[in-house]
C-alpha distance (Angstrom), angle and dihedral (degrees) to the residues before:
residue distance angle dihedral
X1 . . .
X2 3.89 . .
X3 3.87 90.1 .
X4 3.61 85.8 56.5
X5 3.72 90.8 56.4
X6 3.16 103.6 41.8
X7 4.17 90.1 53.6
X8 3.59 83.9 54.8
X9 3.50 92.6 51.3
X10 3.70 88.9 53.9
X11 3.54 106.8 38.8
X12 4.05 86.9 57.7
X13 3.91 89.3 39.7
X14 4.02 87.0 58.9
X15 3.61 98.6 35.4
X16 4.06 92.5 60.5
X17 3.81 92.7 38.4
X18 3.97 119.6 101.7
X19 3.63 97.9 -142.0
X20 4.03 114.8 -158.4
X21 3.90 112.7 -144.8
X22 4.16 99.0 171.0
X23 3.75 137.2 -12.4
X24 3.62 132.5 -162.3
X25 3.74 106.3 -119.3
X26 4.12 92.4 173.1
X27 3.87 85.0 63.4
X28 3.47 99.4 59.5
X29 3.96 92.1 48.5
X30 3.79 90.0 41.2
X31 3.53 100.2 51.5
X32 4.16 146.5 20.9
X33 3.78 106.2 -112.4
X34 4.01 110.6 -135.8
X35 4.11 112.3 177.6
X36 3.75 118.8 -6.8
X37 3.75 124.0 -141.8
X38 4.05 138.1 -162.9
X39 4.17 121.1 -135.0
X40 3.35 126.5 170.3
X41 4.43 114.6 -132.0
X42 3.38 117.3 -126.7
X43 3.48 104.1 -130.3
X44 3.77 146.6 171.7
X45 3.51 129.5 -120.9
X46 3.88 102.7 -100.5
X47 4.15 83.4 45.4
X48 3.95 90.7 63.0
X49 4.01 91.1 51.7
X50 3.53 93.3 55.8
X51 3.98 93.1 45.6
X52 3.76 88.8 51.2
X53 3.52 84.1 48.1
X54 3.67 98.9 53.0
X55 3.88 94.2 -123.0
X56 4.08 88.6 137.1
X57 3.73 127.3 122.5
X58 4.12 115.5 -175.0
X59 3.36 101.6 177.7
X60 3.98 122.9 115.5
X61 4.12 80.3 13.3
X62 3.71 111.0 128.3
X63 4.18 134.2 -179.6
X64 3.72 123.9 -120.3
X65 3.69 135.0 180.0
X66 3.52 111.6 -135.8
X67 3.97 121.9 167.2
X68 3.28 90.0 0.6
X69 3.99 89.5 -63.2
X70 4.10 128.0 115.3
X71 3.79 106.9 -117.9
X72 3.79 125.2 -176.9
X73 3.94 109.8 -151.8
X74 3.67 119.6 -175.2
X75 3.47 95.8 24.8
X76 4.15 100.4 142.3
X77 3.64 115.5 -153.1
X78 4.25 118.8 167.3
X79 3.48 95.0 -110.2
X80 4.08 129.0 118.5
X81 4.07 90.9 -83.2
X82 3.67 94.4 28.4
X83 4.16 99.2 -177.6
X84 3.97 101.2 44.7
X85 3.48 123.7 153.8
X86 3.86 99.5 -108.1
X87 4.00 118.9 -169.9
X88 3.42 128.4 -127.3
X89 3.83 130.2 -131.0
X90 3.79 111.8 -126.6
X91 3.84 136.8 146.0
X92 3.85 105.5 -101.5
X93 4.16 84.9 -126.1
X94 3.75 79.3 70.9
X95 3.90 103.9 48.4
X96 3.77 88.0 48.8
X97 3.84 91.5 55.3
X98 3.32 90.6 33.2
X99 3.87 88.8 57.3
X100 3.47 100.1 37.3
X101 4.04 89.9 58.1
X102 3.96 93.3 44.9
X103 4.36 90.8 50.5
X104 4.14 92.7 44.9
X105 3.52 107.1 32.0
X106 4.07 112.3 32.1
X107 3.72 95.3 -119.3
X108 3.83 119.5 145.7
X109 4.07 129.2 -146.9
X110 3.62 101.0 -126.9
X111 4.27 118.1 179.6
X112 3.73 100.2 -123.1
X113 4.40 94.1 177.4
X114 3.16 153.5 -5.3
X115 3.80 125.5 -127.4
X116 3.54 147.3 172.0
X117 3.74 124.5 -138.4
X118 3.73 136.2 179.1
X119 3.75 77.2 -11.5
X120 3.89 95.2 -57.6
X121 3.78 129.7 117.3
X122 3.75 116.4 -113.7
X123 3.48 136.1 168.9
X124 3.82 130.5 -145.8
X125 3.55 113.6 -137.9
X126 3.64 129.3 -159.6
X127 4.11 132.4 -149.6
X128 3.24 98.1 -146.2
X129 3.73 150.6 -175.2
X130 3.94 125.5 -139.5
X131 4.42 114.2 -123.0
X132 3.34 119.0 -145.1
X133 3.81 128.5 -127.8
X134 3.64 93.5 -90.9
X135 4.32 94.7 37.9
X136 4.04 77.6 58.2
X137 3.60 89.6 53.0
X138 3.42 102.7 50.0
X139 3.73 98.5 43.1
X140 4.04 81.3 60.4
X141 3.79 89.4 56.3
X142 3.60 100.7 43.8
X143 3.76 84.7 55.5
X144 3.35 107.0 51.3
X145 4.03 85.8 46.6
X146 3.72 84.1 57.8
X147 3.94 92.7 51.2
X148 3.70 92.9 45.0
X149 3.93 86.7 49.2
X150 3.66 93.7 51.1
X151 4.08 93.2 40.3
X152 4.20 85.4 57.2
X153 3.57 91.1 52.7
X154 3.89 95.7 51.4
């Protein structure tokens, strides 16, 4: 009876959870995150075993729209073809946006993690804006003032 419980405990625990499984750090040096978006992969079943198992690598991945369709290329996940284009699940109201704001403005659709929820892979996309050299720079600076500041304090 109390191992019953406490499995329904769990199960509901998990099942509410967002449960990170890889982010792409290089991203949000590289470049100025605007909106953020949620798709769900479409993925096979040897694909999902490796996400649960944390055998996922996002950087150097990137998003494109192609046929009015989100694809994620260079996505590497330990599988038998490890970098497959894989596509992602969004409402075509999105894509269109989506594309409209990549063609007029310059922005880029850059992976920024990888996430499971209610047990299903998504990934969080970001519109996003590419930093220069010296925008890299000075995001480095205003941190470490910020660390100092807080170090002082303690």
């Amino acid at each position: 009876m109390c191992f019953l419980l406490l499995f329904e405990a769990f199960s509901n625990y998990n099942k509410k959870k967002k449960m990170t499984i890889a982010t792409n750090k290089k991203a949000y040096h590289q470049y100025q995150v605007v909106e953020k978006l949620e798709a769900g992969i479409g993925l096979l079943g040897a694909e999902i075993k490796a996400i649960r198992a944390g055998k996922v690598d996002l950087t150097g991945s990137y998003v494109r729209v192609l046929k009015e369709e989100l694809w994620w290329l260079g996505g590497h996940i330990e599988t038998e073809k490890p970098s497959r284009s894989r596509k992602l699940l969004v409402h075509r109201k999105e894509i269109k946006r989506l594309m409209g704001k990549t063609q007029e403005k310059g922005l880029t659709l850059v992976p920024l993690r990888l996430y499971l929820k209610k047990g299903r892979a998504k990934l969080e996309i970001g519109l996003a804006k590419g930093r220069k050299l010296w925008d890299q720079r000075e995001e480095i600076k205003k941190r470490d003032a910020d660390r100092e500041i807080r170090q002082r304090d303690f």
